[in-house]
N, C-alpha and C positions, 0 to 999 in steps of 0.2 A: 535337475536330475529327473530319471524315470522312475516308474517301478514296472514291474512285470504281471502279466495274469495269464490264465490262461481260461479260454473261452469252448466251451464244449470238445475238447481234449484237444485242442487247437492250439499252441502256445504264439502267443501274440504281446507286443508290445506297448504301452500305451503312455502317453505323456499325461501328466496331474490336469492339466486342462479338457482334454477329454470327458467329460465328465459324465458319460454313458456308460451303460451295461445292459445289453441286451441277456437275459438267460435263457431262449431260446425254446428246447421243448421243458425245460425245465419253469417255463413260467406259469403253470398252472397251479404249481405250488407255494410261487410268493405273494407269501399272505403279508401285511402288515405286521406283524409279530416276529416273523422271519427279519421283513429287512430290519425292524430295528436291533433286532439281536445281531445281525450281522455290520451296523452301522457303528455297535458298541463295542464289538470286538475288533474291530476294524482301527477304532481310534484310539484302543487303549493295545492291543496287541503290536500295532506299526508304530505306536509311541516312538518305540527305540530308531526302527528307521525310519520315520519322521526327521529324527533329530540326528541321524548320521547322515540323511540326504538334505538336511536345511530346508525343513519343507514345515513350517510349523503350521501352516493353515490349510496343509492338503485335507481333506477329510475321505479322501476315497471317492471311488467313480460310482457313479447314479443310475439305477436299476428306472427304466424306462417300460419297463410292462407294464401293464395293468396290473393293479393291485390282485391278485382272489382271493376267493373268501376261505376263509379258516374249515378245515375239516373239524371234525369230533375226532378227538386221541384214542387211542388203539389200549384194549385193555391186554396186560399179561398174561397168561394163565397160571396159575401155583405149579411151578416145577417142582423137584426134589429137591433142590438147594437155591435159598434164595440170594445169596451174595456172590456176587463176580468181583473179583480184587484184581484190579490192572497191575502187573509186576514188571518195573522197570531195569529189574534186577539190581537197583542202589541200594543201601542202607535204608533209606528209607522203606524202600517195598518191602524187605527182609522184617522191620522193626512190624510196620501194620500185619505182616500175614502173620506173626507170631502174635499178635495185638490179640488176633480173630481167632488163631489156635487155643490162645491161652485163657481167652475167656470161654471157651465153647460153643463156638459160634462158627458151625457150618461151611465150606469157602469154597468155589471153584476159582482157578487162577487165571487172567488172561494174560498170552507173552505178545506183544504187540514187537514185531521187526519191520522195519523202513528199509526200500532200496538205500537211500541214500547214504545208511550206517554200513554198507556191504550186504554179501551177501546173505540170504535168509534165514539159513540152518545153523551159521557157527552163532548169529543170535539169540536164536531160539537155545543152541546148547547153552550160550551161559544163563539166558531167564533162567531155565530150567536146574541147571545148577544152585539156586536160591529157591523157588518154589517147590523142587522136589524135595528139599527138604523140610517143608512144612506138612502140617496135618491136611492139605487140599485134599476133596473130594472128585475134584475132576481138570483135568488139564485143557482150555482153549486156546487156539492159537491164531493170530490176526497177522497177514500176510499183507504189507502196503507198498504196490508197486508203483512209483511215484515218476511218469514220463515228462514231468516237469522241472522236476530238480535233479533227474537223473541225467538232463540235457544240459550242456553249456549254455544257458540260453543266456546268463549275462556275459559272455564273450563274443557271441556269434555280433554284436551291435555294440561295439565298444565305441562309438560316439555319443550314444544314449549317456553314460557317464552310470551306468548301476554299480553299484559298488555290490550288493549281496543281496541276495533273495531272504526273505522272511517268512517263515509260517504258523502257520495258529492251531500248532500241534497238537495241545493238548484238547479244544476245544471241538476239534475234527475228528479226534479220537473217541471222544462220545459218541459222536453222532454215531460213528461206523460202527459201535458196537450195539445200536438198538435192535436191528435185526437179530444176532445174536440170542439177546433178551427174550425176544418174543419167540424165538425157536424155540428156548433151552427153558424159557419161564421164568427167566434169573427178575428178581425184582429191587433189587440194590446192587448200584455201581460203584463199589469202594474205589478210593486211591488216597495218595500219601503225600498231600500237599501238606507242608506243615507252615507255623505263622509267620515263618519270616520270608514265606511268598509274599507276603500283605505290603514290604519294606519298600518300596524304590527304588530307584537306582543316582535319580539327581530330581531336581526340581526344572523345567527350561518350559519359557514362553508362558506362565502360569499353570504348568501340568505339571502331575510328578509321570517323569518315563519310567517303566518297572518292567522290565523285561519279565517278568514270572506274573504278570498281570494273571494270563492265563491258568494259573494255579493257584491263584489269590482267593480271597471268600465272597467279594465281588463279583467275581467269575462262576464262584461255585454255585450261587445264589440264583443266579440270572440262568445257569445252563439247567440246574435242577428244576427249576422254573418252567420252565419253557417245555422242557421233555415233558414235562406232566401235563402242561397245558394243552401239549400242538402234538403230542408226540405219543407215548404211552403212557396213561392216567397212572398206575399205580406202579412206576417206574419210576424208584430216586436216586440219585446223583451227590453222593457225598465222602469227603476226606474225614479217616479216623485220627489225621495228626494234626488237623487244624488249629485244636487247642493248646499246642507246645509247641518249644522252639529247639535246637536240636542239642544244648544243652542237655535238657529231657530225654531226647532221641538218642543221644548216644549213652545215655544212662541205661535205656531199655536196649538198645544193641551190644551193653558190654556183658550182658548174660545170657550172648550166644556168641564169644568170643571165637568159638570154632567156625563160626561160619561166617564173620565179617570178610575174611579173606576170599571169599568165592562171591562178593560182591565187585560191581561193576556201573562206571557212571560217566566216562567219557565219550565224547561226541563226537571224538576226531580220532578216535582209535581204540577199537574194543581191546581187551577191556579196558587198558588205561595207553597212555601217550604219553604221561609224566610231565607232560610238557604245554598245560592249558590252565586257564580258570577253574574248571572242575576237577581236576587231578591236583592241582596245589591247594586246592579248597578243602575237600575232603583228605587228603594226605595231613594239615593240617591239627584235622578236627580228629582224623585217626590214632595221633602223634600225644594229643591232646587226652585221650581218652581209653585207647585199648593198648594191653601190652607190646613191648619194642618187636617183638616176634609177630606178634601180628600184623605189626604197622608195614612189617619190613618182608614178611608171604604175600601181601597186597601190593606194594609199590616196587619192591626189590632197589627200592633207591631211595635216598636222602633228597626227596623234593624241594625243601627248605633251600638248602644248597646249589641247587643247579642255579646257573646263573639265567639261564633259560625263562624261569615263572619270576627274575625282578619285576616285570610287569605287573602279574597280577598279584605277587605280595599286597604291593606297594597302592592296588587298587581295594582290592576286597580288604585290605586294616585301614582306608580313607587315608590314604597320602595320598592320593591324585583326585583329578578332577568328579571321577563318577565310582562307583563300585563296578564289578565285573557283568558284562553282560552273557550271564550265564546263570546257570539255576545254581546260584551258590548263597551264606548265610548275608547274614548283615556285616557291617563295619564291628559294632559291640563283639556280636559271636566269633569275627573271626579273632578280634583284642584279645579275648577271654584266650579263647584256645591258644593263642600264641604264649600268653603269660601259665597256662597249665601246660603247656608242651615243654616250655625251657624249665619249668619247676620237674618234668618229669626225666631230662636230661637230654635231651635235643636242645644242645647249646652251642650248633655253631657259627661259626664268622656272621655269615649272614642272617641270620636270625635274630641273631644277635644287635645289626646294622638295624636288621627292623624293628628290633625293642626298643632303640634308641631314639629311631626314629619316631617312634608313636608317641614316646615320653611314658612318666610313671602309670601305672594303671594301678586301678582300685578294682582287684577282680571281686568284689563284696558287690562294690555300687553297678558295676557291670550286669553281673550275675542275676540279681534281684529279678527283673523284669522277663531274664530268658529261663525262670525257674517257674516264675508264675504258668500255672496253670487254668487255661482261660475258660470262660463259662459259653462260650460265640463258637458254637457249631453248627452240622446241618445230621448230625447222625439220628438214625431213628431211633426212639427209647431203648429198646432192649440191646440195640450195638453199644447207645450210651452206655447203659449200665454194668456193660462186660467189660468195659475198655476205659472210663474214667477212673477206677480206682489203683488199676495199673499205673496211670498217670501220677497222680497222686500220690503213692507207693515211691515209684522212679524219682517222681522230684523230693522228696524227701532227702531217699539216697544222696541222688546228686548234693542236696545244701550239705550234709552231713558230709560226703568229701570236699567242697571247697573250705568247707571249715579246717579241716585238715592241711590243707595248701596252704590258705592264708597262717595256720600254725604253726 
């Protein structure tokens, strides 16, 4: 198998043996720090197609410059507002900007749209759809026109054998907002990774593959790192949801029941497609969590049902070989919400087929670990302090209705 790159806006081909990379005029800024950030993300990002291409000892092709030497990192200036929140317009982005409203804490929003999800504006109306209705101070918006993945380029050489292009979305999407930063003074980059990025997806070749690597604390650690190091000093990089799992998450979501429905998380068709790993994923946890009226202004259908997401049922509650390779929970979370969704009257056929399949669940023993409240963040003190007792607060709730369930 191949994989693809592309070389100073060049899109080019390259076989795993190759194992060059020239970067061109851009090499006066590959410092050693760079390539190893790019050598970590590289092997934990491609993880997944690593192990769709059977390439388990590719490590990626090899920068051939000269090394140079590290500059001194760029200071910020104090703007008016110092948190930029990246809004993806899911549940999760919805939950953190209220995180940040509800403690008093300041926010301008970023809505980040990609060619490759269409076009730019009906994006931006749904971000905005979810961030206008929060307390933000100011609206940015990041425009990524992507002439790589906007191109056939794994069909144009169908003997190469590519099965799918991969990219390292989230960790690109930093980078592209530091200018931003230093324009506008912003000094904290929220986002709403939450812990069950941390989870894998299988074990293969002595590695776990994890498709959400990139939004894991792993990631977040290395990328916060780095900006401050090579990049702007007094510019940090951290997720308000890292210490919960979405248990918690949709505890703090079901106290803004009106506006779950103007959320949005599918990949293959805004807002939803009905018809993926993240649409039956969250359809799930919806079903699970917020009234039948809402579940059903969001999906306008019985996803459970379509025979269409057997697949990812059957992946994301661990009846098959991996979990989804998609930003969705764990096997446990999706167990739990199955066994609260049929307790809340989404009880059919096939739902049904999959509770039978999974066998008895103990949503108690379940529950426990995705209630927990974890102490392993990267938030700076006083975001801490506005947003951990919400937490805290939330999971409470939550134990208090599964006790109800199990009752």
């Amino acid at each position: 198998m191949r994989g693809i790159q592309r070389r100073n806006s060049v899109i080019s081909l390259f076989h795993p043996g190759e194992r060059q990379d020239p970067v061109g005029r851009y090499a006066k800024y590959l410092t050693e720090d760079l390539a190893q950030l790019w050598r970590t993300v590289f092997h934990h990002v491609w993880a997944q197609w690593r192990y769709e291409h059977d390439l388990p000892h590719y490590d990626g092709p090899r920068f051939v410059d000269p090394i140079a030497p590290p500059p001194a990192p760029l200071h910020a200036p104090d703007g008016p507002v110092e948190l930029l929140a990246f809004c993806g317009g899911g549940k999760d982005s919805l939950v953190a900007l209220k995180l940040l409203e509800r403690a008093g804490l300041p926010f301008a929003t970023l809505g980040y749209a990609h060619s490759i999800y269409g076009a730019a504006e009906p994006q931006h109306a749904l971000l905005d759809r979810i961030a206008g209705r929060t307390a933000r101070v100011r609206a940015e918006r990041q425009w990524v026109i992507d002439d790589l993945l906007d191109a056939p380029v794994a069909r144009l050489r169908p003997a190469l054998g590519v099965k799918y292009i991969l990219a390292a979305e989230t960790p690109a999407s930093v980078f592209a907002t530091v200018p931003l930063a230093l324009a506008r003074g912003y000094r904290g980059l929220v986002v709403a990774h939450e812990a069950s990025a941390n989870s894998g997806n299988l074990e293969w070749n002595g590695e776990v593959v994890n498709h959400q690597w990139g939004k894991g604390w792993d990631a977040e650690q290395r990328l916060d790192a780095y900006v401050q190091r090579a990049l702007v000093a007094n510019l940090r990089y951290f997720s308000v949801l890292q210490p919960i799992h979405d248990e918690v998450i949709f505890e703090l979501l079901s106290r803004d029941p009106e506006l779950a429905a103007l959320t949005h998380s599918c990949n293959l068709k805004k807002p939803w497609c009905g018809e993926c790993a993240k649409c039956a994923y969250v359809w799930l946890q919806f079903a699970a969590h917020l009234p039948p009226a809402v579940v059903h202004a969001t999906f306008g259908a019985d996803l459970g049902e379509n025979p269409a997401n057997e697949r990812w049922f059957r992946e994301m509650l661990g009846l098959a070989e991996h979990t989804p390779f998609e930003c969705v929970g764990s096997a446990p979370e999706a167990r739990l919400a199955l066994s609260l969704a049929r307790a809340r009257g989404f009880t059919g056929p096939r739902l049904a087929a999959y509770a039978a399949a999974v066998g008895p669940i103990d949503a108690a023993a379940l529950a426990a670990p995705l209630l927990h409240v974890g102490t392993t963040h990267g938030m700076p003190a006083h975001v801490a302090a506005g947003v951990m007792p919400q937490f805290a607060a939330a999971a409470a709730s939550a134990t208090d209705r599964l006790a109800r369930h199990r009752g």
